[in-house]
mmCIF file of the N, C-alpha and C atoms, coordinates in Angstrom:
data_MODEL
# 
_entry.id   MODEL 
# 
loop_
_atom_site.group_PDB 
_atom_site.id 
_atom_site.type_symbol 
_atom_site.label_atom_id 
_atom_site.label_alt_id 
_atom_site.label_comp_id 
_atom_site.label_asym_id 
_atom_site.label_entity_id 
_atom_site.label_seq_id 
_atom_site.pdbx_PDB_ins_code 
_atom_site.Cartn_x 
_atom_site.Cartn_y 
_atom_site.Cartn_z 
_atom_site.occupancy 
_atom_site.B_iso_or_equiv 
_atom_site.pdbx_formal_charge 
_atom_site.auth_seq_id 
_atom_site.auth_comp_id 
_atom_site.auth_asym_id 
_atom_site.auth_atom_id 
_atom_site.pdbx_PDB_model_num 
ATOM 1   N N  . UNK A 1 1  ? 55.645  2.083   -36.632 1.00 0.00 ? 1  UNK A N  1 
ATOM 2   C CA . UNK A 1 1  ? 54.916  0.947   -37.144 1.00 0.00 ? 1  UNK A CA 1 
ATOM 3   C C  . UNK A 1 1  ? 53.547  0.804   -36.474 1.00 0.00 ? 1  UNK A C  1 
ATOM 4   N N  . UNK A 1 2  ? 53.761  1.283   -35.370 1.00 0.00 ? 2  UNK A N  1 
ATOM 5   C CA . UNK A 1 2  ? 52.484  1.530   -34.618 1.00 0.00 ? 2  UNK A CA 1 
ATOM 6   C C  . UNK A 1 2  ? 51.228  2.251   -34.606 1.00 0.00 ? 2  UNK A C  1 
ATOM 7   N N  . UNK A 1 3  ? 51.449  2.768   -35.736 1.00 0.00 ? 3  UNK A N  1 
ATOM 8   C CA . UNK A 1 3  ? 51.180  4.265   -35.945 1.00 0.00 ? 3  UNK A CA 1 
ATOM 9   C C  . UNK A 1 3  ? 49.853  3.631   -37.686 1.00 0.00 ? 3  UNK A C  1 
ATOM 10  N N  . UNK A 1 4  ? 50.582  3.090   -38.129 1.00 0.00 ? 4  UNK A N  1 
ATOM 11  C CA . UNK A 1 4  ? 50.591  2.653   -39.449 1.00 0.00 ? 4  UNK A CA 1 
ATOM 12  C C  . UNK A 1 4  ? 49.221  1.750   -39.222 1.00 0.00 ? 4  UNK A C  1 
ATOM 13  N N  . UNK A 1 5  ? 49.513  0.514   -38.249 1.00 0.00 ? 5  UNK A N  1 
ATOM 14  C CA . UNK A 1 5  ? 48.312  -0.614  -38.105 1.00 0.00 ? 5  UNK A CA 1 
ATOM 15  C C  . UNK A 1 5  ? 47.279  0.082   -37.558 1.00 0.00 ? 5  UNK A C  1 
ATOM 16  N N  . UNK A 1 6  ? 47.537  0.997   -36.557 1.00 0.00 ? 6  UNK A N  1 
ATOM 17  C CA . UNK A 1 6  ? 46.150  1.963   -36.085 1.00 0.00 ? 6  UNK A CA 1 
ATOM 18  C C  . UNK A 1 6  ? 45.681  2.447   -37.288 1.00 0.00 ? 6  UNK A C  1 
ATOM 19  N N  . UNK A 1 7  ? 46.142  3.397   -38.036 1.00 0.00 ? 7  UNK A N  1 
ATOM 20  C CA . UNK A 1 7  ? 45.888  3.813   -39.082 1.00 0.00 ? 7  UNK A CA 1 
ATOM 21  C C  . UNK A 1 7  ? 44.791  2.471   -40.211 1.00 0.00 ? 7  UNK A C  1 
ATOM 22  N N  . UNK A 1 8  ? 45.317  1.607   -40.105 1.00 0.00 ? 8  UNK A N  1 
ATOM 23  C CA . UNK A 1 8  ? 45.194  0.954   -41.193 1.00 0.00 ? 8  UNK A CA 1 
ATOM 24  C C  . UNK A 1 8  ? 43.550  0.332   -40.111 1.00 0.00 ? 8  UNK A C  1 
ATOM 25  N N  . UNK A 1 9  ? 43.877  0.293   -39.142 1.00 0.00 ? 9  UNK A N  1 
ATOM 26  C CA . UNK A 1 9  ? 42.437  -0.498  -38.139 1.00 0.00 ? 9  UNK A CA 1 
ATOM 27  C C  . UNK A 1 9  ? 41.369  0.323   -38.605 1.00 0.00 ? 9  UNK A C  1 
ATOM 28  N N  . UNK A 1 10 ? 41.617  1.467   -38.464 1.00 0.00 ? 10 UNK A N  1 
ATOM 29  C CA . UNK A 1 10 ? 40.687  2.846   -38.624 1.00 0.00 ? 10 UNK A CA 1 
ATOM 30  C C  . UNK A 1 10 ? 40.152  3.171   -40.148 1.00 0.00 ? 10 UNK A C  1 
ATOM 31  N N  . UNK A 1 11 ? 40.707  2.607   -40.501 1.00 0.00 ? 11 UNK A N  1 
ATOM 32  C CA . UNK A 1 11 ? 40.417  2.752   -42.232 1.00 0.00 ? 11 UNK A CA 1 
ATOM 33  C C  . UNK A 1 11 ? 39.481  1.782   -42.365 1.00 0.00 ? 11 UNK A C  1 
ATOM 34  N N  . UNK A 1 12 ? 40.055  0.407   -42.108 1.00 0.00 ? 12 UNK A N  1 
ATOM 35  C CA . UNK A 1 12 ? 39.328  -1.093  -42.605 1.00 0.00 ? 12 UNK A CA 1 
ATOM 36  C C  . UNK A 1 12 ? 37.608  -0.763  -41.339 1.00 0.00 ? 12 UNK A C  1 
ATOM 37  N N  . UNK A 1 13 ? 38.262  -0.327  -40.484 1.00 0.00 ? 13 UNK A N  1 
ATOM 38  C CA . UNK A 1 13 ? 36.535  0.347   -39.595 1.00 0.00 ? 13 UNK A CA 1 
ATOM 39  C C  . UNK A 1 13 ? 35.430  1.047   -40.602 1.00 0.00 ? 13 UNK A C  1 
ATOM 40  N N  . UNK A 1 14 ? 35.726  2.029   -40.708 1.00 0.00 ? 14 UNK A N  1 
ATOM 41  C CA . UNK A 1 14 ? 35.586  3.247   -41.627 1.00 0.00 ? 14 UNK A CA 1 
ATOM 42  C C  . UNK A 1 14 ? 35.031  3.027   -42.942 1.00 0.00 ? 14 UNK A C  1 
ATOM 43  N N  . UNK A 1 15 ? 35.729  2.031   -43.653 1.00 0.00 ? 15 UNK A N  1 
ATOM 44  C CA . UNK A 1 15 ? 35.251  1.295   -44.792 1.00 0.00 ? 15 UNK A CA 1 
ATOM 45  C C  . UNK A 1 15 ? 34.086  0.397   -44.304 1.00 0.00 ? 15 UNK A C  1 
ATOM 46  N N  . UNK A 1 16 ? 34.048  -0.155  -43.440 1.00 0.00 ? 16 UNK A N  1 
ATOM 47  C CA . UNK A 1 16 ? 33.097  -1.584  -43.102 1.00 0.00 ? 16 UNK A CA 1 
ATOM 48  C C  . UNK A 1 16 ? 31.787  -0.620  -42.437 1.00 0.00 ? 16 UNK A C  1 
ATOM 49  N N  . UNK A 1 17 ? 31.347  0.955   -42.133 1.00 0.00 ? 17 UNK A N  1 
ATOM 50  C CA . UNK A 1 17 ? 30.922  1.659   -41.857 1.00 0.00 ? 17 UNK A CA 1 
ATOM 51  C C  . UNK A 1 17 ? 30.182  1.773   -42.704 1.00 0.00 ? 17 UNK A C  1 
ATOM 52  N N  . UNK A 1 18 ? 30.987  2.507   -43.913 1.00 0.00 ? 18 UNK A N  1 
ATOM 53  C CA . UNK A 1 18 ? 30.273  3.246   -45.288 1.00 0.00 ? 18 UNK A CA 1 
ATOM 54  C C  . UNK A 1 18 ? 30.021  1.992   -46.264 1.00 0.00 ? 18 UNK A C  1 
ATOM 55  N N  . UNK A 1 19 ? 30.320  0.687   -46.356 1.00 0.00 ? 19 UNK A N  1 
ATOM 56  C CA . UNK A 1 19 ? 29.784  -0.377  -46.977 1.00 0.00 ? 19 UNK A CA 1 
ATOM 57  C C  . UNK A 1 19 ? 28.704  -0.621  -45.750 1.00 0.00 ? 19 UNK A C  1 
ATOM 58  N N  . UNK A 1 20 ? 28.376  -0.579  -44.762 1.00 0.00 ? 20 UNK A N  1 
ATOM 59  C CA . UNK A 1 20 ? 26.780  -0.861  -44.121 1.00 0.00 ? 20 UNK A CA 1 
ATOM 60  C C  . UNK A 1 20 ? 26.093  0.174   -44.230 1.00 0.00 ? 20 UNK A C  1 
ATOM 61  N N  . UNK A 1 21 ? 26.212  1.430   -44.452 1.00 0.00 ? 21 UNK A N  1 
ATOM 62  C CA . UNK A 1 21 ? 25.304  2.995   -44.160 1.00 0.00 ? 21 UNK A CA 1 
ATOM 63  C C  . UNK A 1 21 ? 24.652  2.577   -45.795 1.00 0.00 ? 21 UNK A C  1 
ATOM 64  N N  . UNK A 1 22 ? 25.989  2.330   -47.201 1.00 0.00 ? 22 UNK A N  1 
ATOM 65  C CA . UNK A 1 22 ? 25.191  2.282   -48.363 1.00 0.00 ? 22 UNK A CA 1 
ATOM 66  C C  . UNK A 1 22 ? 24.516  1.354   -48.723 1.00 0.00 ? 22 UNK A C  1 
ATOM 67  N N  . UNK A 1 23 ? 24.795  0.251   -47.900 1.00 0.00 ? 23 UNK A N  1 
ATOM 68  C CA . UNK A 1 23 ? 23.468  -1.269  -47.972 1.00 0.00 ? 23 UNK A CA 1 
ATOM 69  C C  . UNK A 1 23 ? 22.080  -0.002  -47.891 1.00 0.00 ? 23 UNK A C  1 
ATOM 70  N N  . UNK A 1 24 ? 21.936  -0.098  -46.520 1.00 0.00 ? 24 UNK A N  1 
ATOM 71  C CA . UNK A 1 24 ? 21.006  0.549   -45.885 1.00 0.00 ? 24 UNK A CA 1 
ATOM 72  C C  . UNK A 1 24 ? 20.464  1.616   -46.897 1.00 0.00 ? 24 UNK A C  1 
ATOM 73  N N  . UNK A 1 25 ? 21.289  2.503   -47.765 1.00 0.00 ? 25 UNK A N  1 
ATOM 74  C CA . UNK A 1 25 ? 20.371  3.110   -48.346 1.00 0.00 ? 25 UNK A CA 1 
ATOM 75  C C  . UNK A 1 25 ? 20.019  2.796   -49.776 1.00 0.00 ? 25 UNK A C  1 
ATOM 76  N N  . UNK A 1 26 ? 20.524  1.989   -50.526 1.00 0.00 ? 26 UNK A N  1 
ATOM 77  C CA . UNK A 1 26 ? 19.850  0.744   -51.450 1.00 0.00 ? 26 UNK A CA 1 
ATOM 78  C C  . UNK A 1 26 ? 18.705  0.454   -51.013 1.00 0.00 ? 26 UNK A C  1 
ATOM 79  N N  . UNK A 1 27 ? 19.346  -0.137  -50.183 1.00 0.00 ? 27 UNK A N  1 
ATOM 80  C CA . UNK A 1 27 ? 17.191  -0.678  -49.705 1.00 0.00 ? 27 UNK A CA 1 
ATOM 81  C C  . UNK A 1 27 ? 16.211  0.039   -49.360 1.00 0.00 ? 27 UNK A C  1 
ATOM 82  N N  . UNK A 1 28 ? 16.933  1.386   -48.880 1.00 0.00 ? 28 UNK A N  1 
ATOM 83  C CA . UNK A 1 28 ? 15.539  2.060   -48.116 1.00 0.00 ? 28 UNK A CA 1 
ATOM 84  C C  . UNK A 1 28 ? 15.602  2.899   -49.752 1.00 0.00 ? 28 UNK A C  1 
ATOM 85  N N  . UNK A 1 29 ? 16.276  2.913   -51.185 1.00 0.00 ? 29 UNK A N  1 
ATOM 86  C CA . UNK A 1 29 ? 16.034  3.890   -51.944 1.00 0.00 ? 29 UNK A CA 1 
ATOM 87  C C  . UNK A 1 29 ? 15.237  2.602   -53.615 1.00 0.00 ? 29 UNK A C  1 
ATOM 88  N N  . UNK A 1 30 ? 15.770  1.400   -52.801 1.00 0.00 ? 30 UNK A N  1 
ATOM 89  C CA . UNK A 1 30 ? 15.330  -0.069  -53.839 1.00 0.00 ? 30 UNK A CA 1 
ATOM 90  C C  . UNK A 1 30 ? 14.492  -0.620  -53.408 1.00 0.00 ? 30 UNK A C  1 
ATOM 91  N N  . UNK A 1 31 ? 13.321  -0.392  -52.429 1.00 0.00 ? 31 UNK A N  1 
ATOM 92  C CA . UNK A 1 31 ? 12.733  -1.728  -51.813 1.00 0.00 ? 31 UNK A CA 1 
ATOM 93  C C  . UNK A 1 31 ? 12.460  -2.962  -52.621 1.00 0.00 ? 31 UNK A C  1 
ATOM 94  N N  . UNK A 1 32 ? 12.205  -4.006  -51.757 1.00 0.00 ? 32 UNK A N  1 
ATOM 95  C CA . UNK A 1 32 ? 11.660  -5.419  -52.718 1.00 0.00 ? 32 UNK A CA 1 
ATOM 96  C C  . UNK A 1 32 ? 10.363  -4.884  -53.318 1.00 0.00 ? 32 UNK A C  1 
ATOM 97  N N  . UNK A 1 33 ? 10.605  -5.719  -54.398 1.00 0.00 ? 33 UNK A N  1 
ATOM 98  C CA . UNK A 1 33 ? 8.561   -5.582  -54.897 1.00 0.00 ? 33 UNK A CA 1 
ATOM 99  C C  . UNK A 1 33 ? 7.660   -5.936  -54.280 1.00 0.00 ? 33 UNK A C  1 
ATOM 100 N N  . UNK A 1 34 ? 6.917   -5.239  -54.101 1.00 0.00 ? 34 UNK A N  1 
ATOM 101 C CA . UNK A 1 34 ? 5.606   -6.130  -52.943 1.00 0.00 ? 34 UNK A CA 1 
ATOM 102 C C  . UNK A 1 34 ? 4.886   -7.199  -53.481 1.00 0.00 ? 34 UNK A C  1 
ATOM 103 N N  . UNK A 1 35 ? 4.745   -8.172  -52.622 1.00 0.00 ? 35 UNK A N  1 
ATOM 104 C CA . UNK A 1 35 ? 4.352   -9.456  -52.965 1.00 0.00 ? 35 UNK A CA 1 
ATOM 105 C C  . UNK A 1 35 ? 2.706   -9.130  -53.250 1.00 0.00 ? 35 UNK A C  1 
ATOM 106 N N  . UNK A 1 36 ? 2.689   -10.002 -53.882 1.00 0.00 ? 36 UNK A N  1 
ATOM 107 C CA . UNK A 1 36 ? 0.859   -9.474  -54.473 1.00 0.00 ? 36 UNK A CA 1 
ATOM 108 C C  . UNK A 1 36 ? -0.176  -10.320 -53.414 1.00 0.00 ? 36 UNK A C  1 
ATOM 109 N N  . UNK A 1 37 ? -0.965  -9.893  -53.005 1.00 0.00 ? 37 UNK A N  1 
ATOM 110 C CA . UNK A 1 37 ? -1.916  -10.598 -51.895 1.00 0.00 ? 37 UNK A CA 1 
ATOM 111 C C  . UNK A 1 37 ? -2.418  -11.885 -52.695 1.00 0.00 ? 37 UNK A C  1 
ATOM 112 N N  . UNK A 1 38 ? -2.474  -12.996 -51.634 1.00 0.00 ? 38 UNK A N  1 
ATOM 113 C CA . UNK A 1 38 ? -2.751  -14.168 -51.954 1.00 0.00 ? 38 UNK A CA 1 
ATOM 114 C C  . UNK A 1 38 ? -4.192  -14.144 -51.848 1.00 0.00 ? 38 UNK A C  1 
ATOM 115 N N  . UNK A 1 39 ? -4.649  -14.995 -52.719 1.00 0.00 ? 39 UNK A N  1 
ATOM 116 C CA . UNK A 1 39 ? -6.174  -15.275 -53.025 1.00 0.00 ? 39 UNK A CA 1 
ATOM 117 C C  . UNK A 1 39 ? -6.555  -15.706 -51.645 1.00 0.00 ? 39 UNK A C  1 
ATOM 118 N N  . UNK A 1 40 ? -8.013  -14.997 -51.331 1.00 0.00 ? 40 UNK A N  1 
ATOM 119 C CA . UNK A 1 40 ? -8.583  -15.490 -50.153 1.00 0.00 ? 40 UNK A CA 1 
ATOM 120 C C  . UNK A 1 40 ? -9.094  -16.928 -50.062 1.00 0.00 ? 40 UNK A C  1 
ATOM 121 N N  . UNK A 1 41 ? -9.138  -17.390 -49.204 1.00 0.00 ? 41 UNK A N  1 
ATOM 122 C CA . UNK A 1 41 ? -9.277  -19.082 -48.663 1.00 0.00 ? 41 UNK A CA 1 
ATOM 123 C C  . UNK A 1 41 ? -10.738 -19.053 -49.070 1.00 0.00 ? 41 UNK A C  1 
ATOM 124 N N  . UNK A 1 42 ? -11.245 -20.270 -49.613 1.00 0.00 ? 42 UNK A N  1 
ATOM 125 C CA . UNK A 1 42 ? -12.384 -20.851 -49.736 1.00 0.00 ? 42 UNK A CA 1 
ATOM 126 C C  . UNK A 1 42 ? -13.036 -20.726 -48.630 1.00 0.00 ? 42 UNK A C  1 
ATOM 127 N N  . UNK A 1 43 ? -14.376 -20.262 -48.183 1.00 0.00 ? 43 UNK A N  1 
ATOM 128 C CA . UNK A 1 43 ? -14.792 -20.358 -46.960 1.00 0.00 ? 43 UNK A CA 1 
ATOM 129 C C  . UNK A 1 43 ? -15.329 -21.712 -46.675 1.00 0.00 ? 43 UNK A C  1 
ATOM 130 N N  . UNK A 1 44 ? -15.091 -22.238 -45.426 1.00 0.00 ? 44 UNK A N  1 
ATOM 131 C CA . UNK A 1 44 ? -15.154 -23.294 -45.202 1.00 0.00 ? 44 UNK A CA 1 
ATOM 132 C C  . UNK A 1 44 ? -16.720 -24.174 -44.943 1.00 0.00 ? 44 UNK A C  1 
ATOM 133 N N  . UNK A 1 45 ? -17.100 -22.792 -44.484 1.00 0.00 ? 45 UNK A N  1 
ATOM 134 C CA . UNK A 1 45 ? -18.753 -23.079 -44.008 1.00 0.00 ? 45 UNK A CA 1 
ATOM 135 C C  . UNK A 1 45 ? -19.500 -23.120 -44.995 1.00 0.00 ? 45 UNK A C  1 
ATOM 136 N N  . UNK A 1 46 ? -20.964 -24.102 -44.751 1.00 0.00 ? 46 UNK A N  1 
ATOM 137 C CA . UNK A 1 46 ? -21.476 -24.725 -45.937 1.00 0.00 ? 46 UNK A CA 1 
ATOM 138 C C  . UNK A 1 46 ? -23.051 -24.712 -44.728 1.00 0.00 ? 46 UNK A C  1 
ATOM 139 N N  . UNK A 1 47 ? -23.658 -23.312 -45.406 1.00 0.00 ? 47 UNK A N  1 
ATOM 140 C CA . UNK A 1 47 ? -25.169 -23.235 -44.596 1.00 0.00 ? 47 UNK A CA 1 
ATOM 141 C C  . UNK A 1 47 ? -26.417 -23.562 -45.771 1.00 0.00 ? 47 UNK A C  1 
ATOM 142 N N  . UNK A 1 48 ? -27.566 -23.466 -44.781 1.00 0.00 ? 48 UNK A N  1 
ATOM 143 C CA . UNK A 1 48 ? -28.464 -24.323 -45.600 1.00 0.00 ? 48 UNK A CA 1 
ATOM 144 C C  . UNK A 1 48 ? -29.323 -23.018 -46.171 1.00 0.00 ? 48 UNK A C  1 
ATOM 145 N N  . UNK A 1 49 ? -29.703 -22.610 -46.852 1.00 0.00 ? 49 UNK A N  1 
ATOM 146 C CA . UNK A 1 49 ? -30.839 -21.916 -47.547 1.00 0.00 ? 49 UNK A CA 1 
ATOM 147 C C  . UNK A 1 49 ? -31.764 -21.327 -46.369 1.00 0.00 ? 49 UNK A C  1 
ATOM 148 N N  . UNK A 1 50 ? -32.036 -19.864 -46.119 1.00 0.00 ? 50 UNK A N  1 
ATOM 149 C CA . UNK A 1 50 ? -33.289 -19.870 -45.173 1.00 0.00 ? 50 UNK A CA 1 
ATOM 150 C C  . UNK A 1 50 ? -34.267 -20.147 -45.682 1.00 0.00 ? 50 UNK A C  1 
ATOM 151 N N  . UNK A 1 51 ? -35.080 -21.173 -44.978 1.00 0.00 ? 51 UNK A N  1 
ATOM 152 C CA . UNK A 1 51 ? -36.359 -21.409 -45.166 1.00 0.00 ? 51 UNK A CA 1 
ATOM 153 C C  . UNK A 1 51 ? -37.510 -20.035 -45.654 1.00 0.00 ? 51 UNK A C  1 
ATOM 154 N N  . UNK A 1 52 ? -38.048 -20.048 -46.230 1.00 0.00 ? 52 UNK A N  1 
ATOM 155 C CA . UNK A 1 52 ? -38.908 -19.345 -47.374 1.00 0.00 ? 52 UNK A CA 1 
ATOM 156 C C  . UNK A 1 52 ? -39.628 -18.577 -45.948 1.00 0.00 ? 52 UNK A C  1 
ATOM 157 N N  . UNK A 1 53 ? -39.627 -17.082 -46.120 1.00 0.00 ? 53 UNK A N  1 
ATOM 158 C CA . UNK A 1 53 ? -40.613 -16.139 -45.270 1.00 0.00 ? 53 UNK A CA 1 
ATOM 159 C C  . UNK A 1 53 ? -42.000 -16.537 -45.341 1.00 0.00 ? 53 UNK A C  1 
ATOM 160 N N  . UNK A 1 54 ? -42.993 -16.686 -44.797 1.00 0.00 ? 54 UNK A N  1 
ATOM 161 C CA . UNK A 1 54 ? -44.288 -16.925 -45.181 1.00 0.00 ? 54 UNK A CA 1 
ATOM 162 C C  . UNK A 1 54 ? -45.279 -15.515 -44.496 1.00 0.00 ? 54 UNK A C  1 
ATOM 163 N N  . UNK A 1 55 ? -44.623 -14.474 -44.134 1.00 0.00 ? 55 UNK A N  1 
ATOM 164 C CA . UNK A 1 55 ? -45.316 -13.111 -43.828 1.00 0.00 ? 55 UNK A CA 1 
ATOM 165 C C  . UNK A 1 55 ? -45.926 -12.713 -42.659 1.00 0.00 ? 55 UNK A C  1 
ATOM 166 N N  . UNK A 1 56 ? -45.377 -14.044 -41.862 1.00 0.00 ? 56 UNK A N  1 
ATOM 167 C CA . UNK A 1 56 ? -46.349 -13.501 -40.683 1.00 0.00 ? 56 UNK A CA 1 
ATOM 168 C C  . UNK A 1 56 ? -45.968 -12.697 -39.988 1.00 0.00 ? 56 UNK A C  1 
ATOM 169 N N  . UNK A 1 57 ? -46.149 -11.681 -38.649 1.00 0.00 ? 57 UNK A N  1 
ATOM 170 C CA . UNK A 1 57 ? -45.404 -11.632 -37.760 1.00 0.00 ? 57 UNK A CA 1 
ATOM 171 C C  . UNK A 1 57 ? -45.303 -12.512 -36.299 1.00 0.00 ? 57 UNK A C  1 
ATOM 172 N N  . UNK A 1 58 ? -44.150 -13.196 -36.395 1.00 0.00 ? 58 UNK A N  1 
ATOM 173 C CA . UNK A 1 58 ? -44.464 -14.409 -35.563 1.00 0.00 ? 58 UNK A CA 1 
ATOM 174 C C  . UNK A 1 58 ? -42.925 -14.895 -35.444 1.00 0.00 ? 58 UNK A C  1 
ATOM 175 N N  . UNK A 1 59 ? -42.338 -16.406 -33.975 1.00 0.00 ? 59 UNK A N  1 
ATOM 176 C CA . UNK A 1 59 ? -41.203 -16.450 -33.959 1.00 0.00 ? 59 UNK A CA 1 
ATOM 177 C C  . UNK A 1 59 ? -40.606 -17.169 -35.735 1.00 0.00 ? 59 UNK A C  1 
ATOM 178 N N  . UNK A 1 60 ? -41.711 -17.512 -36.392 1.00 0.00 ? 60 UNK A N  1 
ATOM 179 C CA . UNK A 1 60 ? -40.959 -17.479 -37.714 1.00 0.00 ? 60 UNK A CA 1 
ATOM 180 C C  . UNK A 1 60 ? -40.244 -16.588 -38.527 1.00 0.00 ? 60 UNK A C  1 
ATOM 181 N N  . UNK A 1 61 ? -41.076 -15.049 -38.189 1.00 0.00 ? 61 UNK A N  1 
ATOM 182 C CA . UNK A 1 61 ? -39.866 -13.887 -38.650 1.00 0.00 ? 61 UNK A CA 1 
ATOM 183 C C  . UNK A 1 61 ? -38.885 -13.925 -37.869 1.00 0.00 ? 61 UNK A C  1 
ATOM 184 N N  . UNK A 1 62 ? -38.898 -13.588 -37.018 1.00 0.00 ? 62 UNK A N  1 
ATOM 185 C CA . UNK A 1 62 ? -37.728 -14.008 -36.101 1.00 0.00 ? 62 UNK A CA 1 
ATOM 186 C C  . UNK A 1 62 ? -36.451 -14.704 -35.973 1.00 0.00 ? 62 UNK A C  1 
ATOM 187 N N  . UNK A 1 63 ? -37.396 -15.891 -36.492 1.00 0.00 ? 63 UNK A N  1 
ATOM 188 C CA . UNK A 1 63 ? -36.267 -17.054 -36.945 1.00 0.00 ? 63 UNK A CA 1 
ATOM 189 C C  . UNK A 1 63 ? -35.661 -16.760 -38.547 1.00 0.00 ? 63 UNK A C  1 
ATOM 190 N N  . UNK A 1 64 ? -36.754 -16.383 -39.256 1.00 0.00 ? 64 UNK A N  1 
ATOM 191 C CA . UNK A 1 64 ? -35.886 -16.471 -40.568 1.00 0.00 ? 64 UNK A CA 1 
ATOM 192 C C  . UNK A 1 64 ? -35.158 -14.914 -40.475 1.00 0.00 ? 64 UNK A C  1 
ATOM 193 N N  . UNK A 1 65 ? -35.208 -13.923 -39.414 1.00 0.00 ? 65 UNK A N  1 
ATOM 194 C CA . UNK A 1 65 ? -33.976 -12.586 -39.771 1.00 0.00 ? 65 UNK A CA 1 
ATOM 195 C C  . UNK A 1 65 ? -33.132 -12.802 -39.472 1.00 0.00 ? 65 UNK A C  1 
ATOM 196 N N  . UNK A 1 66 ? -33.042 -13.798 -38.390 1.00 0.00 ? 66 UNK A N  1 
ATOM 197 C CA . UNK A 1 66 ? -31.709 -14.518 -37.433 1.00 0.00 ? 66 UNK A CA 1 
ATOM 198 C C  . UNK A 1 66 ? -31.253 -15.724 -38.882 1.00 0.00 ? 66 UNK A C  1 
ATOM 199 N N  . UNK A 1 67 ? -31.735 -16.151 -39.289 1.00 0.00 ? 67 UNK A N  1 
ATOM 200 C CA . UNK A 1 67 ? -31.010 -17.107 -40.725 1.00 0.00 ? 67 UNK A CA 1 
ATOM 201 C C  . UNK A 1 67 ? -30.513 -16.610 -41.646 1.00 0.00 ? 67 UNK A C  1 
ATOM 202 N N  . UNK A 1 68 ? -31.355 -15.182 -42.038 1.00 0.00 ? 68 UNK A N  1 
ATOM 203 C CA . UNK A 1 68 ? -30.528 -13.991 -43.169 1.00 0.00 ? 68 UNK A CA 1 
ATOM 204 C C  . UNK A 1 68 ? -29.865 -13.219 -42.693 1.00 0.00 ? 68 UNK A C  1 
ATOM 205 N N  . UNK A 1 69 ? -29.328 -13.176 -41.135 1.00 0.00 ? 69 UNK A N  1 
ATOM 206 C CA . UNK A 1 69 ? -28.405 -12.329 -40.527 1.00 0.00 ? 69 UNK A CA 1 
ATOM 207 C C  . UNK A 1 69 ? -27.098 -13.639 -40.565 1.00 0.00 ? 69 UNK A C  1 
ATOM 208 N N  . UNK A 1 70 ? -27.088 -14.295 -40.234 1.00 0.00 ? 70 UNK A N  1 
ATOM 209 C CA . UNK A 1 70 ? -26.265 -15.245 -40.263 1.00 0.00 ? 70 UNK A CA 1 
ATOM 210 C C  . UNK A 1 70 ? -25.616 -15.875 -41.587 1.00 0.00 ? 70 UNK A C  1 
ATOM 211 N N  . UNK A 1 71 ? -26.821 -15.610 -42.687 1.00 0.00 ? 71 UNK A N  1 
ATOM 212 C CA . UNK A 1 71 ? -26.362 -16.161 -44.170 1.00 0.00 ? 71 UNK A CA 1 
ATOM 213 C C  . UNK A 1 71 ? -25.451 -15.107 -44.413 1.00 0.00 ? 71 UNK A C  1 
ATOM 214 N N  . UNK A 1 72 ? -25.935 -13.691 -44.259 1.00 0.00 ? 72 UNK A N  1 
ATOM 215 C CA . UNK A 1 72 ? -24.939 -12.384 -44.592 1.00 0.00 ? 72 UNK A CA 1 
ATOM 216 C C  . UNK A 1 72 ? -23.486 -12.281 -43.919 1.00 0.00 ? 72 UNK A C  1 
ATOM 217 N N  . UNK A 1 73 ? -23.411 -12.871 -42.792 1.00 0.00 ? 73 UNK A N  1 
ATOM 218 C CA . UNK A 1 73 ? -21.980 -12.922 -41.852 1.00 0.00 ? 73 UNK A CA 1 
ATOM 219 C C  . UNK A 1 73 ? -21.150 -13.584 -42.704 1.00 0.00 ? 73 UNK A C  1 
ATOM 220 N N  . UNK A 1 74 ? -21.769 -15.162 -42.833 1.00 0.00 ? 74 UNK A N  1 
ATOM 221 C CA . UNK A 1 74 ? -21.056 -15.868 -43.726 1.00 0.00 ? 74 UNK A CA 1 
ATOM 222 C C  . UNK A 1 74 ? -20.533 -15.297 -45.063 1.00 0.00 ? 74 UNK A C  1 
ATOM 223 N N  . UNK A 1 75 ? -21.697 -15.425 -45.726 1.00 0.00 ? 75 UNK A N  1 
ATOM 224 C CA . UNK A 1 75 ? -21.250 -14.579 -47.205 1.00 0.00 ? 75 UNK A CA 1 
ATOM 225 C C  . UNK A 1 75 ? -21.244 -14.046 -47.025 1.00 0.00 ? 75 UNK A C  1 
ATOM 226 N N  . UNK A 1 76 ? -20.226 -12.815 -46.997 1.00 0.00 ? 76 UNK A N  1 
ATOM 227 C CA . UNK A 1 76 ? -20.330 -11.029 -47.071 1.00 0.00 ? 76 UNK A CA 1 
ATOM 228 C C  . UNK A 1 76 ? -20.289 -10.873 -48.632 1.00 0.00 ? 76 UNK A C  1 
ATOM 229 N N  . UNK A 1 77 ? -19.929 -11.602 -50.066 1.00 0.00 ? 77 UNK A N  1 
ATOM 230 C CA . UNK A 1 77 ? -20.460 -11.433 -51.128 1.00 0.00 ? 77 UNK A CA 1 
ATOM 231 C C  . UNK A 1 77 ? -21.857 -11.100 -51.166 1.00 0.00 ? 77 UNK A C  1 
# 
């Protein structure tokens, strides 16, 4: 009789084995569908227009490459 419940331990093992190995390969042969990328966030920042170049060379270029370097960070559109 002893013989029988070992037997029977080893089976119900054995089974609970090959029902987790074939999960495992369902999924690795089914994956989920990939979720579709969510729309990017509104950017939050709200800059002002660079002030109009007027040609000189002077800290006004200066200032306005540093305003169109900064408008471009923001918007990368």
């Amino acid at each position: 009789m002893r013989m029988v419940t070992e037997e029977r331990t080893q089976r119900l093992a054995t089974e609970e084995t090959l029902r987790q190995t074939q999960a495992r390969l369902d999924a690795q042969q089914h994956p989920a569908p990939a979720q579709p990328n969510p729309a990017p966030a509104p950017n939050p920042i709200r800059l002002a227009k660079p002030q109009p170049f007027d040609g000189t060379r002077s800290t006004a270029a200066e200032a306005f490459v540093a305003q169109i370097a900064l408008h471009v960070i923001t918007y990368p559109e």
